[in-house]
Structure formats: structure tokens, C-alpha cells
C-alpha positions as a printed Julia matrix, in Angstrom:
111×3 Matrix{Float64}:
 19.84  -12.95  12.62
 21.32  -10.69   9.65
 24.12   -9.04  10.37
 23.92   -5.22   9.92
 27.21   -3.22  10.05
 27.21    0.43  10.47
 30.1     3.18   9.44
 30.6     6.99   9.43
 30.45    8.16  12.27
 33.44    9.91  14.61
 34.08   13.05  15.66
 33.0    16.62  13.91
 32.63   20.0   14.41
 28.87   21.91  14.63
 27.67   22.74  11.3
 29.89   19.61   9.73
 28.44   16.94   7.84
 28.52   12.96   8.16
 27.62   10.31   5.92
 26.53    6.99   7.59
 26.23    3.8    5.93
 24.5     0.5    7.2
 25.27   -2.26   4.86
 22.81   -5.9    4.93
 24.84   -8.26   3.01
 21.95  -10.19   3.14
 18.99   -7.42   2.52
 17.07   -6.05   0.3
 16.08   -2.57   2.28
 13.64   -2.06  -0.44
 11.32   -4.73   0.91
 10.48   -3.55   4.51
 10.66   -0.11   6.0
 14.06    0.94   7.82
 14.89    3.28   9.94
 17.76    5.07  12.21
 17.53    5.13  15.26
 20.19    7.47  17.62
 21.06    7.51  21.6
 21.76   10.41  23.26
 23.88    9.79  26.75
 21.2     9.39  29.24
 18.65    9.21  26.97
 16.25    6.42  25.17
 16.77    5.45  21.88
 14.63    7.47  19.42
 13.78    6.4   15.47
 15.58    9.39  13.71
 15.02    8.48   9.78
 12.65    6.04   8.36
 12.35    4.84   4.6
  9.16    2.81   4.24
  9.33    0.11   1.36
  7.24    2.57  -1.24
 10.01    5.5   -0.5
  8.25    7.53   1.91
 10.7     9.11   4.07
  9.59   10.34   7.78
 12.2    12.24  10.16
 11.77   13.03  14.04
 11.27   16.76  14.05
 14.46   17.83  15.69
 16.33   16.56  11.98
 14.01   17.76   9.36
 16.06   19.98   6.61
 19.42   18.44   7.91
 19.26   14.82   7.77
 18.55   13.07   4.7
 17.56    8.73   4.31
 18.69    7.03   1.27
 19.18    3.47   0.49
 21.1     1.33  -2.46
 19.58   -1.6   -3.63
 22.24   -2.75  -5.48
 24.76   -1.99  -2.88
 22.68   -3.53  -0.19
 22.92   -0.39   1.85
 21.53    1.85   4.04
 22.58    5.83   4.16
 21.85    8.64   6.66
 23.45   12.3    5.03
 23.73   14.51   8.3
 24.39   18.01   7.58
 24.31   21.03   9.32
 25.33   18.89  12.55
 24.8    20.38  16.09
 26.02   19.09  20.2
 22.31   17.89  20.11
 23.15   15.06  17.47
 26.0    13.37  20.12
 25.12    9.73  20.54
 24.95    6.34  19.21
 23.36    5.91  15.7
 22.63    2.02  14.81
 19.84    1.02  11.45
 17.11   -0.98  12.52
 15.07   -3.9    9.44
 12.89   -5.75  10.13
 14.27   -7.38  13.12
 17.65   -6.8   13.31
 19.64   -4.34  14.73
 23.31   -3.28  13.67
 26.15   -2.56  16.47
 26.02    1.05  16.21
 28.31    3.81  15.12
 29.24    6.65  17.69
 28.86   10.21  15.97
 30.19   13.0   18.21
 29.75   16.77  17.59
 31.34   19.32  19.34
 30.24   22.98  20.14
């Protein structure tokens, strides 16, 4: 199993902005697809952002225009830009490759 470790998240206003970061020490993100994935309290996890290995970028409809999916090659890691952040973004936010998960970051935005 490759470790994954997520940052960014914490606690922001609506309409404020966080970065996330998911860094594979061992990963090249180029190779496979990856993708976001978020948790809303009493909800299933959903994929949020995906980056296919080509570039493509696909984003569950609820994000499109405010959430953006990058990666780093060099820096083995993963990015989510979330701007424009509303209540409806609350939950746990973790990167999914291939078959490993990381432990999640907790983004939190109040109304």
C-alpha cells in the first residue's frame, strides 16, 4: 500500500477558497487517473474531481466553475483549488490512485 497524505483543509467562510494537496511519495499521478473524492455527514462518499492519465479533467456537477484538479509530477502531488466555497462543500475530502486511499482532510465551510 502507498501511502497518500492529504493537507488543506480546515475551517472557512462561504465564498472562501482552499487549496488541497495529496502528496504520493511514491507516485507518479501522471500514470493512472486520480480523483477526489468528498463525504458529506450522513452521506456516501462521492468522486468530486478526476484527472485521467491523458489530462482530461471530469467534475461532479455540483463543483463545475469552482473547483479546479491539478497535479505535479515533479512534486509527486495531487491538488484540488476550491473556490467560491459554500455549507454544501462540509465534509471529508481524501485522493483516491489506483488503489490507495489517503486519510482524509476535513474541510468545513460555514454559512
Amino acid at each position: 500500500q502507498v501511502p497518500l497524505v492529504e493537507s488543506g483543509g480546515g475551517l472557512v467562510q462561504a465564498g472562501g477558497s482552499l487549496r488541497l494537496s495529496c502528496v504520493g511519495s511514491e507516485i507518479n499521478f501522471s500514470l493512472k487517473s486520480a480523483t477526489w473524492y468528498r463525504q458529506a455527514p450522513g452521506k456516501q462518499r462521492e468522486p468530486v474531481a478526476t484527472i485521467a492519465s491523458g489530462g482530461a479533467k471530469d467534475y461532479t456537477d455540483s463543483v463545475k466553475g469552482r473547483f479546479t484538479i491539478s497535479r505535479n509530477s515533479a512534486s509527486r502531488t495531487l491538488y484540488l483549488q476550491m473556490n467560491n466555497l459554500t455549507p454544501e462543500d462540509t465534509g471529508g475530502y481524501s485522493c483516491f490512485f489506483d488503489t490507495d486511499w489517503g486519510q482524509g482532510t476535513q474541510v468545513t465551510v460555514s454559512s
